[in-house]
C-alpha positions as CSV (number, residue, x, y, z in Angstrom):
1,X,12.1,14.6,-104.9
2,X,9.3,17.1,-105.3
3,X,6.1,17.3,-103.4
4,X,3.4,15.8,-105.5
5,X,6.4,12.5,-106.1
6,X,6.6,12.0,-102.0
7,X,2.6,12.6,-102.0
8,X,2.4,9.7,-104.7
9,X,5.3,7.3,-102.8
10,X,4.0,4.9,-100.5
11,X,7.5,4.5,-98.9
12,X,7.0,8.5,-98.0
13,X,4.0,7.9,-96.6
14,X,5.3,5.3,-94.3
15,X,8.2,7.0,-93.3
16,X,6.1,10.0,-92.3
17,X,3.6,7.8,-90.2
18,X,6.9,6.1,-88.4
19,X,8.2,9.2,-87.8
20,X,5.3,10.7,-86.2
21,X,5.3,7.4,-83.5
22,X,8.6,7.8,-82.9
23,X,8.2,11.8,-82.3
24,X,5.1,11.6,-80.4
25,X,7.1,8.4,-78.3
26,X,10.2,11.3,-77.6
27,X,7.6,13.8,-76.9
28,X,5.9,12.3,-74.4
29,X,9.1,13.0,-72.1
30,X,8.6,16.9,-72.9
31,X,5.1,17.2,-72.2
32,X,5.3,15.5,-68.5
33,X,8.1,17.9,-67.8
34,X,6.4,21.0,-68.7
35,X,2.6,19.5,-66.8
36,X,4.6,18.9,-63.7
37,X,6.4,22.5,-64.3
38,X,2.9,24.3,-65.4
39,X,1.0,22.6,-62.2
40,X,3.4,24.2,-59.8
41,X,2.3,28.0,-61.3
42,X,-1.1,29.4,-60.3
43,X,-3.8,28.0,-62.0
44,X,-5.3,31.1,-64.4
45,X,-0.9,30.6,-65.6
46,X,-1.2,26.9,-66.1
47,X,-2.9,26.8,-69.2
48,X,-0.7,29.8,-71.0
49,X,3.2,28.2,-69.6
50,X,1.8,25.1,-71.4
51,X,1.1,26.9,-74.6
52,X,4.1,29.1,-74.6
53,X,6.5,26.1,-73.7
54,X,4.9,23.7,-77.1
55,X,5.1,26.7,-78.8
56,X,8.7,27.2,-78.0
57,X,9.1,23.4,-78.9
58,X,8.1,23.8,-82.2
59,X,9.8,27.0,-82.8
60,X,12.9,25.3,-81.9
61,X,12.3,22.0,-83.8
62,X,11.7,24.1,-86.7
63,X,14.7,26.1,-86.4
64,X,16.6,23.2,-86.4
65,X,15.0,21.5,-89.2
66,X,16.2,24.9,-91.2
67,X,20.0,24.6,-90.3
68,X,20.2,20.8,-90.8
69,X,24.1,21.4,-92.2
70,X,24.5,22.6,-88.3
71,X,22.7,19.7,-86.9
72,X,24.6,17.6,-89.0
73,X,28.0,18.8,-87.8
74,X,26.6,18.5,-83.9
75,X,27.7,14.8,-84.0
76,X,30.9,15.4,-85.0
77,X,33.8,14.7,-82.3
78,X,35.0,18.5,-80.9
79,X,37.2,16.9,-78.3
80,X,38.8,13.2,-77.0
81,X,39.7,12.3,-74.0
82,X,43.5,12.1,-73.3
83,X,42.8,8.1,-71.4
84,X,41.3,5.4,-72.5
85,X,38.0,5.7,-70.1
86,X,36.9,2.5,-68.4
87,X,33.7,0.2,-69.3
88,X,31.9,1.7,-72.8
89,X,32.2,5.4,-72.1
90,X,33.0,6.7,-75.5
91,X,36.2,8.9,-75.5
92,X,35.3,11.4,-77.8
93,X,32.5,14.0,-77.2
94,X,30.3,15.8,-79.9
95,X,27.9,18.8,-79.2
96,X,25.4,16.5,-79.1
97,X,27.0,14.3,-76.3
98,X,27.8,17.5,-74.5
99,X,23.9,19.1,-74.7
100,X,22.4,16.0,-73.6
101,X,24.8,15.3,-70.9
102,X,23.8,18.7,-69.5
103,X,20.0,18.0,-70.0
104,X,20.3,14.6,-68.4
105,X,22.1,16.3,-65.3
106,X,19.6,19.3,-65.4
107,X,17.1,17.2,-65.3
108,X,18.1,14.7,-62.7
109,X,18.3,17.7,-60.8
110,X,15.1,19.0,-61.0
111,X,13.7,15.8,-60.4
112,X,15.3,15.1,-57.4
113,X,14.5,18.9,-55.9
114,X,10.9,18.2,-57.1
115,X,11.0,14.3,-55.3
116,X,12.2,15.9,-52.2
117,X,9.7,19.0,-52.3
118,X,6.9,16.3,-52.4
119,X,8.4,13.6,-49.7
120,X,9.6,16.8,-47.3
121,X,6.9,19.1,-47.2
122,X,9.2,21.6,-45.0
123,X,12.1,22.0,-47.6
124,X,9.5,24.1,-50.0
125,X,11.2,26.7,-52.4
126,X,8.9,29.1,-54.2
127,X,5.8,31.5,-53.3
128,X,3.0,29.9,-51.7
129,X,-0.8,30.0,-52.3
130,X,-3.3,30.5,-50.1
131,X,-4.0,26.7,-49.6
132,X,-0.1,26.5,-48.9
133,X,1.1,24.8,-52.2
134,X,4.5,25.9,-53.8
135,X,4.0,27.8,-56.3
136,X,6.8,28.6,-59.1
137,X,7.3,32.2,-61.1
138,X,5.8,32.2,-64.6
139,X,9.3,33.5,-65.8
140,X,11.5,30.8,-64.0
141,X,8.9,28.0,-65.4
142,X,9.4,29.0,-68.8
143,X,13.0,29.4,-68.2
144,X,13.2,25.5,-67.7
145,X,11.0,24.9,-70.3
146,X,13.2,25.9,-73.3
147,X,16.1,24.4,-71.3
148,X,14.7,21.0,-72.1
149,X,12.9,21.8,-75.0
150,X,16.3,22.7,-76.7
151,X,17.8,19.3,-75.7
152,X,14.3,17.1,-76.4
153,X,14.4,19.0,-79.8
154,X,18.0,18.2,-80.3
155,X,17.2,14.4,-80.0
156,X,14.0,14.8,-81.8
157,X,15.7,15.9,-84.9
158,X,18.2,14.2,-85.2
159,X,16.1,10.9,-85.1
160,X,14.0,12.8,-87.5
161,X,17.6,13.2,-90.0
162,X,18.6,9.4,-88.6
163,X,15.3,8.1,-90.8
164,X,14.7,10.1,-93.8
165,X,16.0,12.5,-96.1
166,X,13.2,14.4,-97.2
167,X,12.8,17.8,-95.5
168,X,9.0,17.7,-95.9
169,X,8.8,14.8,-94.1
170,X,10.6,16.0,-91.2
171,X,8.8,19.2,-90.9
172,X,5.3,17.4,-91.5
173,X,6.3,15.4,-88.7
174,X,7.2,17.8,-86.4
175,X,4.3,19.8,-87.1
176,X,1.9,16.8,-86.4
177,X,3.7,15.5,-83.2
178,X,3.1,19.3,-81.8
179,X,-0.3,19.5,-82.8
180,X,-0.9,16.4,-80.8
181,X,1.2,17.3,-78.1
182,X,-0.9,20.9,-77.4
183,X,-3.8,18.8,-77.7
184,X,-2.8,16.6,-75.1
185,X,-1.1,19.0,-72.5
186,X,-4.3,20.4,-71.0
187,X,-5.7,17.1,-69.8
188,X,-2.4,14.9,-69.5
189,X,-1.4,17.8,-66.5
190,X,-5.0,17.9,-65.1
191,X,-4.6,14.1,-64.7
192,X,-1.4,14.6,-63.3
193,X,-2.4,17.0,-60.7
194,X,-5.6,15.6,-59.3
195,X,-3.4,11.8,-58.7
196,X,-0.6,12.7,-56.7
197,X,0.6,9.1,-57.2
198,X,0.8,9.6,-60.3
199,X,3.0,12.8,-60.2
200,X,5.7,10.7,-58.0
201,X,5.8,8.0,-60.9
202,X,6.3,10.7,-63.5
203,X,8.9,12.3,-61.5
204,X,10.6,8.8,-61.5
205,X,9.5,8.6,-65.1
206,X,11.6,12.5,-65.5
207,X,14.7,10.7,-63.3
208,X,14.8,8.0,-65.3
209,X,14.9,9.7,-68.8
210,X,17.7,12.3,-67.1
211,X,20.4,9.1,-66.6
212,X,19.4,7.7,-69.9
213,X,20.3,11.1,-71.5
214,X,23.9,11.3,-69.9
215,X,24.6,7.4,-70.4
216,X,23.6,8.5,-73.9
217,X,26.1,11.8,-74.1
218,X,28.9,9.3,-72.7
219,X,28.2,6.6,-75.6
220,X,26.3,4.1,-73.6
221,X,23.2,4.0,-75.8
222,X,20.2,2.4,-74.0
223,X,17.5,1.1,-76.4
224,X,14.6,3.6,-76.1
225,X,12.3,0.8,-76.5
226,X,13.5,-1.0,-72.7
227,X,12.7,2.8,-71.0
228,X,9.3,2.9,-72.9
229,X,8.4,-0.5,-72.3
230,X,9.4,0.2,-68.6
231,X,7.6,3.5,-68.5
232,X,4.4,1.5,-69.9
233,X,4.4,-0.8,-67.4
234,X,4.3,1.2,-64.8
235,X,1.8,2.5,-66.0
236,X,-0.1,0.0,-66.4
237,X,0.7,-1.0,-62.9
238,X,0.2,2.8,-61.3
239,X,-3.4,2.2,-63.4
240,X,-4.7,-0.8,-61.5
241,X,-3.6,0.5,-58.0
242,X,-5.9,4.0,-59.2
243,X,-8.7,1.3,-59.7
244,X,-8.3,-0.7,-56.7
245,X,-8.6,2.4,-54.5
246,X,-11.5,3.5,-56.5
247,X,-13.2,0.4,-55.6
248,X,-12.0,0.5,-51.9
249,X,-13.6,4.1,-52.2
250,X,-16.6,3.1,-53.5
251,X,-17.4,-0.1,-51.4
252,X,-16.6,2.8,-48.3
253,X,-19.1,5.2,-49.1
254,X,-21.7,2.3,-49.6
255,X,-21.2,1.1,-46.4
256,X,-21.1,4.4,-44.8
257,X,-24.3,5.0,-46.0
């Protein structure tokens, strides 16, 4: 199908929207990992880890998107298990099972060191700034970045392939879900850093998404929409306990004046 028939097709059109919720819904994971990475560099680097690291997501979603054969063939089984493993665990392993095993461990990891950093302020790693905060190296930062922007970008495409065939659509979709995600970095990791709450509960958020991502490699598939739903109401939870100490705040300074 050419162009100008997907841009007359309502079904295209709906595919493309879909696709776009369900890429900005995956993306979402991305961006709080590179805000909590970003805040931990100095601020005049915050701004330019974010950039480089969406750019980097989109260079590799669009990479992909060119060798789809490859992508294809990333699902297929390259070993099996010699037992019969207990419970669901899927004996076979693809690529993909193997990639996302090692991003769900990586980042486990890192959200553990990063849980710990914040609950022990004495086991810091890192250079520090002058109002002692652990700082990270621009280079190591975007290091991590592209670790987990290969593996989100591995999952992003091939739920991009899992709904349509039309290459346009995917790339469309990919290049919106960017878009929105550069426009969203600056203040989602502004908001992040001045709520320290709120960077514990996207660190849970980060732990979370790690043990869904191996249970995933290992063929225990978790519905997305239970860890969103989850994720939202936390949220929504984290949200009202923001506005209750906002009022507690308020009512304070009245009274101290």
């Amino acid at each position: 199908m050419d162009i100008a028939a997907l841009v007359s097709d309502p079904a295209a059109w709906a595919a493309l929207v879909t696709l776009i919720v369900m890429e900005v819904v995956l993306g979402i994971d991305n961006l709080i990992f590179i805000s909590i990475l970003s805040n931990k560099l100095p601020e005049h680097q915050r701004a330019k880890a974010r950039r480089i690291g969406i750019a980097l997501a989109l260079v590799m979603r669009l990479g992909l998107l060119s060798t789809l054969a490859f992508i294809v063939g990333l699902v297929q089984p390259v070993f099996t298990l010699p037992f019969d493993p207990p419970g669901d665990i899927d004996p076979a392993f693809s690529w993909r099972d193997l990639i996302l095993i090692a991003g769900g461990l990586f980042l486990v990891w890192k959200a553990t060191t990063e849980i710990h950093e914040k609950v022990d302020t004495r086991a810091t790693h890192g250079v520090m700034d002058t109002k002692g905060k652990v700082v990270a190296g621009l280079g190591a930062a975007i290091f991590q970045i592209i670790l987990l922007d290969l593996v989100f970008s591995i999952d992003s495409i091939l739920t991009a392939v899992g709904m349509t065939d039309h290459l346009p659509i995917m790339i469309t979709a990919v290049v919106t879900t960017v878009a929105i995600m550069l426009v969203a970095a600056d203040p989602l990791a502004n908001f992040i850093n001045r709520n320290p709450t709120v960077v514990m509960l996207a660190l849970g958020f980060l732990l979370m998404i790690g043990a869904v991502l191996i249970a995933d490699g290992f063929g225990m598939h978790v519905p997305k929409g239970y860890i969103y739903a989850a994720m939202a109401f936390s949220a929504g939870v984290e949200a009202l306990n923001m506005l209750a100490r906002r009022q507690r705040a308020t009512v304070e300074d009245k009274t101290l004046h």
